[in-house]
LODOBA-412038 format. One line per field, with one value per residue (C-alpha): residue number from 1; x, y, z. Coordinates in pm, 1 decimal, decimal comma, always signed. Each point is the difference from the previous one (the first is absolute). Layout:
REM LODOBA-412038
nr	c(NUM;...)
east	c(X;...)
north	c(Y;...)
up	c(Z;...)
***
This chain:
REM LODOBA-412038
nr	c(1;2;3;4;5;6;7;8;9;10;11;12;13;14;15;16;17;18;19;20;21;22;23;24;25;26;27;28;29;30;31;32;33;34;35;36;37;38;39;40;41;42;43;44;45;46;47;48;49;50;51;52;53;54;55;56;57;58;59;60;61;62;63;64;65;66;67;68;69;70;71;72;73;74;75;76;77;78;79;80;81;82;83;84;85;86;87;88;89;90;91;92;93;94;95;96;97;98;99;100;101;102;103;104;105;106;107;108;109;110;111;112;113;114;115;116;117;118;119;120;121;122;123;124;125;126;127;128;129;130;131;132;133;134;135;136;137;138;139;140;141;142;143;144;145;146;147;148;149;150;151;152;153;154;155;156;157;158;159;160;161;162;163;164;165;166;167;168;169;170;171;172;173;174;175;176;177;178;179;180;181;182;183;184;185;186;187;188;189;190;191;192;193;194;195;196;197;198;199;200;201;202;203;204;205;206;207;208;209;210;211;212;213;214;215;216;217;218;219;220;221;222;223;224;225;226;227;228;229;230;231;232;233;234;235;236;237;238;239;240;241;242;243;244;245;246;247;248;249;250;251;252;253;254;255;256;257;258;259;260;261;262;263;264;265;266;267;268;269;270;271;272;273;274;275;276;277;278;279;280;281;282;283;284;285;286;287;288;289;290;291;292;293;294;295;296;297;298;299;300;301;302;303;304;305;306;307;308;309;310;311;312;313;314;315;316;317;318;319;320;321;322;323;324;325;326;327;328;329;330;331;332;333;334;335;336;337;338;339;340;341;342;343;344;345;346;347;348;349;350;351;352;353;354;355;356;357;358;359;360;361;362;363;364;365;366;367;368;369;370;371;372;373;374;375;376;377;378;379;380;381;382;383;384;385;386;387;388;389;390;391;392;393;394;395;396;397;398;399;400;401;402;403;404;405;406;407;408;409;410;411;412;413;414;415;416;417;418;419;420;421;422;423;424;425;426;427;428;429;430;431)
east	c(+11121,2;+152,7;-284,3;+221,7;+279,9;+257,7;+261,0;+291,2;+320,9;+232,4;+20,7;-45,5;-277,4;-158,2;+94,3;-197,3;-293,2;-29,1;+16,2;-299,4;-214,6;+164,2;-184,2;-359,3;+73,8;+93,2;+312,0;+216,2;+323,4;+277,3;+170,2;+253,2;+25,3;-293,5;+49,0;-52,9;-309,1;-209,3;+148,5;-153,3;-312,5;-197,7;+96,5;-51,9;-241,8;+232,0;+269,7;+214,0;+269,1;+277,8;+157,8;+231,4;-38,2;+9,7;+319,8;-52,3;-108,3;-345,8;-20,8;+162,1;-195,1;-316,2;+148,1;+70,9;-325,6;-187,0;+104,6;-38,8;-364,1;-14,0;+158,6;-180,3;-392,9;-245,0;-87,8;-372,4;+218,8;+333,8;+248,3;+244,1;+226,6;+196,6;+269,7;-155,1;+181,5;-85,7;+335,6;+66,8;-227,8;-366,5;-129,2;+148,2;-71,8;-347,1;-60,2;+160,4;-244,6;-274,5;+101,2;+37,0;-292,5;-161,6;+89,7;-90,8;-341,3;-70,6;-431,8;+93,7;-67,4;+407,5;+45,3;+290,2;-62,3;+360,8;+19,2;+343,8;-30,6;+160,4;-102,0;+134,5;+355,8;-72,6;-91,1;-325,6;-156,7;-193,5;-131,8;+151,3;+384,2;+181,2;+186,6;+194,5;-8,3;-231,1;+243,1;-15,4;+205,3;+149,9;+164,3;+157,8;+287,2;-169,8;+41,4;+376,5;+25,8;+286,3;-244,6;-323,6;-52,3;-341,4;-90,7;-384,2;-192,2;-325,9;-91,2;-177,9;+329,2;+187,4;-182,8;-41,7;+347,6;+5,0;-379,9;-237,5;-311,9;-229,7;-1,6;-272,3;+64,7;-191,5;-2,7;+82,1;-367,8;-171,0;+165,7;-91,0;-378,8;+8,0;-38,2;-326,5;+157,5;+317,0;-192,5;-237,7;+345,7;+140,9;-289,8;-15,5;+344,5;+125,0;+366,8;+207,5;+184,3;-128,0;+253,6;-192,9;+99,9;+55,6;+188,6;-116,5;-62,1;-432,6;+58,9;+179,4;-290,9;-263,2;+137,2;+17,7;-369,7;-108,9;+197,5;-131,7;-314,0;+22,1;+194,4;-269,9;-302,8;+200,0;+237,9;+300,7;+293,3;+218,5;+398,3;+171,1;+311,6;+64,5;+303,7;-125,8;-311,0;-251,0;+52,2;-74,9;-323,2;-121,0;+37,6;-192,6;-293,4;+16,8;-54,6;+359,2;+90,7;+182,6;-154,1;-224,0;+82,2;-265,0;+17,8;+209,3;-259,7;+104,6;-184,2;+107,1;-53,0;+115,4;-114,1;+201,2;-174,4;+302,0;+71,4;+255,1;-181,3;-287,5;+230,7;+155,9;-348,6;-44,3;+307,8;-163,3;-358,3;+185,0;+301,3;-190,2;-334,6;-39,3;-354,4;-86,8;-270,6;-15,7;-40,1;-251,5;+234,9;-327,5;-191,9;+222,6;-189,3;+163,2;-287,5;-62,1;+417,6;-16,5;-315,3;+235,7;+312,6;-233,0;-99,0;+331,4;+134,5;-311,5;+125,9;+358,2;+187,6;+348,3;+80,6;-292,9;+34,6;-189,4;+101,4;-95,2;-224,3;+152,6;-197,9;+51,9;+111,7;-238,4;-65,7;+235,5;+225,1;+47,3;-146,8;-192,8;+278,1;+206,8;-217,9;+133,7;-343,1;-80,3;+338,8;-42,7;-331,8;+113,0;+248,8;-198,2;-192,8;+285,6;+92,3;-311,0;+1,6;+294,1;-79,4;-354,7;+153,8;+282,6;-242,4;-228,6;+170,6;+338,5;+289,6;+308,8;+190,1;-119,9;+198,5;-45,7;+64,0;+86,9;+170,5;-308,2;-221,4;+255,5;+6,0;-383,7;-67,1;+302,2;-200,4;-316,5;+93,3;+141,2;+355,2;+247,8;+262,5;+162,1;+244,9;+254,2;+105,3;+118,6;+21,8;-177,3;+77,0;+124,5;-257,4;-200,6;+51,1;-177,9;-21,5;-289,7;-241,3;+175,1;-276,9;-379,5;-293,8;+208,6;+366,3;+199,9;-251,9;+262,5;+7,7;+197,3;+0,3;+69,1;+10,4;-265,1;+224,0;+276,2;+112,6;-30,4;-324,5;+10,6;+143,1;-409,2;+5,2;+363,6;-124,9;-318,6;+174,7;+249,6;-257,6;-181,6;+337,9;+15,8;-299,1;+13,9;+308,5;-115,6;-284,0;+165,9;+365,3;+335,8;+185,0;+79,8;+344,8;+184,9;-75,4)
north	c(-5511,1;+264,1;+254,3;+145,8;-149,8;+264,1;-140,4;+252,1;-10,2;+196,4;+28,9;+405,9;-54,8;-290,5;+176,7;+297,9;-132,8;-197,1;+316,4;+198,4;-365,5;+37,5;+361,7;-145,3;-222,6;-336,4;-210,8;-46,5;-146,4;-37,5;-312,2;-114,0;-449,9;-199,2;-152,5;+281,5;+77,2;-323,3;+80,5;+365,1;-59,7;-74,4;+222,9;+342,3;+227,2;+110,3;-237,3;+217,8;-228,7;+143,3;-242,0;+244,5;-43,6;+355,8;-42,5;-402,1;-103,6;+31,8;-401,5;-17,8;+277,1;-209,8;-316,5;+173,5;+160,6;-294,9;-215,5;+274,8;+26,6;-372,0;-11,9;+288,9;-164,8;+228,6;+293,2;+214,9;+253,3;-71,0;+240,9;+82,0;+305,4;+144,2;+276,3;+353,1;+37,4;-320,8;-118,1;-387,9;-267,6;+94,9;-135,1;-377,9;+76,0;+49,2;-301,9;-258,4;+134,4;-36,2;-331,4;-149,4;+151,6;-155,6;-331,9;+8,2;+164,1;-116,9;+142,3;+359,6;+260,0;+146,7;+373,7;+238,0;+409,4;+129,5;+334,9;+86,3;+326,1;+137,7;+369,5;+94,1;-143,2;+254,6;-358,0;+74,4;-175,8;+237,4;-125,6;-356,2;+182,9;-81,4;+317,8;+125,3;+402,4;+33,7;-166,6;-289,6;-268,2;-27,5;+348,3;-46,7;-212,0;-306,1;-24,8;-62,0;-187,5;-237,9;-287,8;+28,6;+296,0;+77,0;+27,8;+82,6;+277,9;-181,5;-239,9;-253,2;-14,2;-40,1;-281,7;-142,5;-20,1;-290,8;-134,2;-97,1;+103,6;+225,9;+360,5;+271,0;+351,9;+203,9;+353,6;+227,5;+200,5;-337,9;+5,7;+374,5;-89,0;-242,3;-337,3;-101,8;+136,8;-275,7;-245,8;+40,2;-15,5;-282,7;-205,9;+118,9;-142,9;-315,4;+83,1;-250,9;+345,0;+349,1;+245,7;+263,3;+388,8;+205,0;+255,4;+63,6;-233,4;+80,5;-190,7;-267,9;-24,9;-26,0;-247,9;-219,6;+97,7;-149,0;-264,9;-115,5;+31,4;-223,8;-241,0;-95,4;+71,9;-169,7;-242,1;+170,7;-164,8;+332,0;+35,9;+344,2;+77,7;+320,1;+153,4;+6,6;+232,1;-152,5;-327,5;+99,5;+212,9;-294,3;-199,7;+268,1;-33,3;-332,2;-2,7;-215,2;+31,8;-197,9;-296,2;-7,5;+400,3;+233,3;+304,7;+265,8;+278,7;+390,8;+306,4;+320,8;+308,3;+324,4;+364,2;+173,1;+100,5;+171,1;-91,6;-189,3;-241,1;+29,4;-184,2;-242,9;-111,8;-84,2;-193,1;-216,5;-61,0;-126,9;-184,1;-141,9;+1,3;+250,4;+126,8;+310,4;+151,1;+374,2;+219,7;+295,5;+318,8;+249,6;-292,5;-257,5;-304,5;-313,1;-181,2;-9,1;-34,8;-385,9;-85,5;+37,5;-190,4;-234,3;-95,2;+37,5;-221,4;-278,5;+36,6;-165,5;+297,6;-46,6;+375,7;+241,8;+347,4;+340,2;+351,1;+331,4;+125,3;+269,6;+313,7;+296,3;+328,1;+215,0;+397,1;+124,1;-247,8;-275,7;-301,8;-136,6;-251,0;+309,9;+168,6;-153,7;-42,4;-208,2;-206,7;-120,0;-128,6;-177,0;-105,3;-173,5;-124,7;-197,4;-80,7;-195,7;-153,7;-132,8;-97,8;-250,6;-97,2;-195,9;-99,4;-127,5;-87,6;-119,0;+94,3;-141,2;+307,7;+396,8;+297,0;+351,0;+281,7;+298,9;+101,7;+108,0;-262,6;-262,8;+146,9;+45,7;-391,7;-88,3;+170,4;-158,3;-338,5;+58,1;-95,2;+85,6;+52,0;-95,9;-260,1;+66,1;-268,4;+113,5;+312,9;-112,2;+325,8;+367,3;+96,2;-305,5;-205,1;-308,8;-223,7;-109,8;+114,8;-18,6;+21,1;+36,5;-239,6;-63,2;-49,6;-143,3;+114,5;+46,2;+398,6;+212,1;+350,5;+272,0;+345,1;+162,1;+173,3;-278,5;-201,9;-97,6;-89,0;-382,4;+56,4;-76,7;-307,5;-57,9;+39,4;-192,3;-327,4;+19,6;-32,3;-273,2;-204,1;+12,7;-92,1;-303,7;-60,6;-24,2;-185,4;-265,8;-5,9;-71,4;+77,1;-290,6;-161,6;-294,5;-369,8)
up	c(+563,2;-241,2;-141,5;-243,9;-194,8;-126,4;-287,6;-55,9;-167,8;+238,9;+382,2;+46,0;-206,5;+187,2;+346,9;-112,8;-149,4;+322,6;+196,5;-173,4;+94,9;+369,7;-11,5;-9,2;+299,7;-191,8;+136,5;-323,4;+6,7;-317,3;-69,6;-294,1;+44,2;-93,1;+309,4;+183,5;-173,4;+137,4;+291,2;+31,7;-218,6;+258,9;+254,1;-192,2;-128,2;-317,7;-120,3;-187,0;-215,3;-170,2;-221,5;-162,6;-338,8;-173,8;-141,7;-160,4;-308,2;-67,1;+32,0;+334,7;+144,0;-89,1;+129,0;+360,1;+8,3;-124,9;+283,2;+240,0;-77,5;-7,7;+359,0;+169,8;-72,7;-27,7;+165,0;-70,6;-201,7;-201,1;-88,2;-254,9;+122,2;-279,8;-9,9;+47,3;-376,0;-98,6;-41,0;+0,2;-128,2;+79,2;-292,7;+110,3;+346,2;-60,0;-197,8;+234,8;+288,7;-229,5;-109,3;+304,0;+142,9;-310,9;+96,4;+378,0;-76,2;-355,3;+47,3;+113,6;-262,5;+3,5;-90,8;+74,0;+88,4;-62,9;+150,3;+60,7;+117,3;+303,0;+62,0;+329,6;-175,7;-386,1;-179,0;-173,9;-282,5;-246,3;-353,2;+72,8;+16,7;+318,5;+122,3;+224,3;+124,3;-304,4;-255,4;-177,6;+80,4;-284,9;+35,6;+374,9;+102,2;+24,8;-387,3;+111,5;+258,5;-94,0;+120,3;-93,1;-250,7;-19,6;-351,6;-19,4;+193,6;-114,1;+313,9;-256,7;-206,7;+324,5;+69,8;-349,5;-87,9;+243,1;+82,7;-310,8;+189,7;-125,7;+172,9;-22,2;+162,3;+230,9;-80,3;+327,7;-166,9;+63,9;+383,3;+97,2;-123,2;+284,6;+185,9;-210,9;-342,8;+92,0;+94,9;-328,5;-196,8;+169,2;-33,6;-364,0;-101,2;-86,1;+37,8;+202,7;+118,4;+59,1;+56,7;+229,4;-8,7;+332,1;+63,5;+364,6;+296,6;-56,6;-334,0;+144,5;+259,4;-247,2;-212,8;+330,7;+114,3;-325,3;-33,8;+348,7;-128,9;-327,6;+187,2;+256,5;-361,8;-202,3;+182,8;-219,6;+134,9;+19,1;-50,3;+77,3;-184,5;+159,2;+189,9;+303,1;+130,6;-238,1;+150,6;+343,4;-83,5;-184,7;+348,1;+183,6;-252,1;+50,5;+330,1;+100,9;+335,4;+270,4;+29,6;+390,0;+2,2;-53,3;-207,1;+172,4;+56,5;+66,1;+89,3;-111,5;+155,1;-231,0;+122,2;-269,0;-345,9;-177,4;-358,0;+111,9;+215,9;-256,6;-208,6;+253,8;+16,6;-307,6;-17,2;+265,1;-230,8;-284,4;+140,0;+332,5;-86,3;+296,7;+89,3;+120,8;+203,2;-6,8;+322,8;-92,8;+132,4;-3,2;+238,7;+122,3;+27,3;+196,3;-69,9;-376,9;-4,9;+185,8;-217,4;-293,3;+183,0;+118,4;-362,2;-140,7;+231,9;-57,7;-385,5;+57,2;+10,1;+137,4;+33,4;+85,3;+182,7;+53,2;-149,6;+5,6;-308,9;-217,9;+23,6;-237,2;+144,5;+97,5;-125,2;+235,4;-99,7;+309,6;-16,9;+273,8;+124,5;+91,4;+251,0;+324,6;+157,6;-323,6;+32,5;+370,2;-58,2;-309,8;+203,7;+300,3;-302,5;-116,1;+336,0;+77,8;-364,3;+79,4;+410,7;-98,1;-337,1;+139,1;+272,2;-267,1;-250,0;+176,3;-279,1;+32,0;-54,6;+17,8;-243,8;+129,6;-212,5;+115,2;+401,8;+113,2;-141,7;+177,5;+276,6;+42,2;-92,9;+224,7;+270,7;-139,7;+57,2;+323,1;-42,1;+207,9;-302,5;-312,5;-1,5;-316,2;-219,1;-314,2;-198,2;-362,3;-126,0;+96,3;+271,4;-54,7;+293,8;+83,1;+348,9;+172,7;+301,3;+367,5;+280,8;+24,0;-141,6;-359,6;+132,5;-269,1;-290,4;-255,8;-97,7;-286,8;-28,5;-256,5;-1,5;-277,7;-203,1;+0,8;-281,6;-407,7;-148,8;+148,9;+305,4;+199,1;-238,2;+155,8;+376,9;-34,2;-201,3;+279,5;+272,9;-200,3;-42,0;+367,9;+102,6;-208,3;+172,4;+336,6;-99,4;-144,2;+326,7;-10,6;-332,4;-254,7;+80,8;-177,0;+175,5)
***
């Protein structure tokens, strides 16, 4: 049965919001014809529909989603994707999802978090203003288009010029204070609609974490209007996952502690939820590190991983990590971290950072080699174990000083996707 239903109004934009849900592990599949909606609804974890309607009338654009909605059933979250620019008829959209969710669940306490920000695409939401590359919407060429001219940078108005339901707005200060200061605003408005500010993915994160949380305090019955990556954090927080597959779990292994990894890492924490046990570089401990994986790993986390503690430089100006005799012996540290945690713990994927780290927990596990699959990104290559005690364990590796600030995030969501993959066999195909 569908986890997530997904209403768009054009194909790239259904095809692409699919894709980001296809990155967490989650079978999603687009389809236009009601008929072809019973037909999949059952055989998915995301039913994306696309009933291209961002050119009709408002009406008609209601009428095609309503009966969408009404067709699909219902899935644990619902919901409505909207142009990155909000072009089309989000405001109609919105209220025939409602409505007919309404009907079909007339108890449920109904509330919509629009958050149509996009970061990785420059669509950021500041002050309740949509904009894109810092501007306002209503100074870019959306305010042209020939079919739908956008003619309010306000999200609220965007949505009020079509939808009667009341809206609140959730100031990005509010966000950057944190999941409990969202969830204490959430819970303190009575706003049908609260249009959420973010301008980075960590904001889009924390909305979801406390959304989650209200939903299963509160039974909220939650509907995302966003354009895309809000939706699929929300179904993280909400625990959705392939139904009879278990969360994909991956072990990280990362021996570099430059500022740029520093900040791939933290790319993972608020994206991923990754957790983090720190390796001591002054006394490497193996020990102490698996006590923290261990509980980590007891604590639901999908993603969890060991790293090297940042040391200052010493007086004579190298830190410790740089004295060779220092770096092998944090480097049979991380070795055996990584040899008894997948013993232990049993991952279904393992991301090395760093040649020699890979190579050393290659060695580790006692593989023979490294069977290549795909290249995710420049010099991040990822495959799977060939040989030894954990032949097959699926593998990804990145050099340290390779790639933008989400490029770990990129590795380890690729490992998770396929891991959920094997779990769950053969790709979906049309009967």
């Amino acid at each position: 049965m569908a986890q997530v239903l997904v209403i768009a109004d054009d194909l790239t934009g259904s095809n692409a919001t699919g894709a980001l849900y296809a990155r967490q592990g989650l079978r999603a599949v687009t389809v236009g014809d009601l008929d072809r909606i019973t037909r999949y609804a059952d055989r998915v974890d995301v039913l994306v529909v696309n009933t291209a309607s961002r050119h009709w009338s408002p009406a008609r654009a209601y009428a095609a989603v309503r009966a969408a909605a009404e067709t699909a059933g219902t899935a644990p979250l619902i919901v409505k994707r909207v142009d990155t620019t909000l072009r089309g008829n989000p405001g109609s959209e919105l209220d025939a999802v409602v409505d007919a969710l309404a009907v079909r669940e007339p108890e449920a306490r109904i509330r919509t978090l629009a958050v149509p920000a996009f970061p990785d695409a420059g669509r950021t939401t500041v002050g309740g203003l949509h904009l894109v590359d810092g501007v306002p919407l209503t100074r870019t060429a959306v305010a042209h288009d020939p079919f739908d001219p956008v003619r309010h940078a306000r999200v609220a108005a965007v949505l009020g010029a079509q939808s009667g339901r009341s809206t609140a707005e959730l100031a990005l200060d509010v966000v950057e204070r944190g999941t409990e200061a969202v969830a204490a605003a959430l819970r303190e408005s009575p706003a049908d609609i609260v249009v959420c500010d973010a301008t980075e993915n960590a904001h889009l994160r924390t909305v979801a974490v406390a959304a989650a949380r209200l939903a299963a305090e509160s039974r909220i019955r939650w509907v995302a209007l966003d354009s895309g990556p809000f939706g699929a954090a929300l179904a993280a927080e909400m625990g959705l996952r392939p139904e009879g597959g278990a969360p994909a779990t991956v072990l990280a292994v990362v021996g570099s502690v430059t500022d740029r990894t520093c900040t791939q890492l933290a790319r993972t924490e608020s994206a991923l939820g990754a957790r983090w046990a720190d390796l001591d570089p002054t006394a490497p401990d193996p020990d102490r590190v698996l006590t923290a994986l261990r509980a980590a790993a007891g604590e639901g986390a999908a993603v969890l991983g060991v790293r090297v503690a940042s040391e200052p430089p010493t007086a004579a100006g190298s830190g410790p990590v740089r004295d060779p005799r220092t770096a092998a012996r944090i480097l049979r540290a991380l070795a055996e971290v990584a040899h008894r945690a997948v013993a232990e713990l049993r991952p279904g994927g393992l991301y090395a950072s760093g040649g020699d780290v890979a190579a050393a927990v290659t060695s580790a596990l006692g593989a023979d080699g490294f069977a290549i699959e795909t290249e995710v990104l420049p010099l991040a290559i990822a495959g799977h174990l060939v040989g030894g005690p954990h032949d097959g364990l699926l593998f990804a590796t990145k050099g340290g000083l390779i790639g933008g600030p989400d490029a770990a995030r990129d590795c380890l969501e690729h490992l998770r996707a396929a891991c959920t993959r094997r779990t769950l066999g053969p790709t979906l195909s049309a009967k």
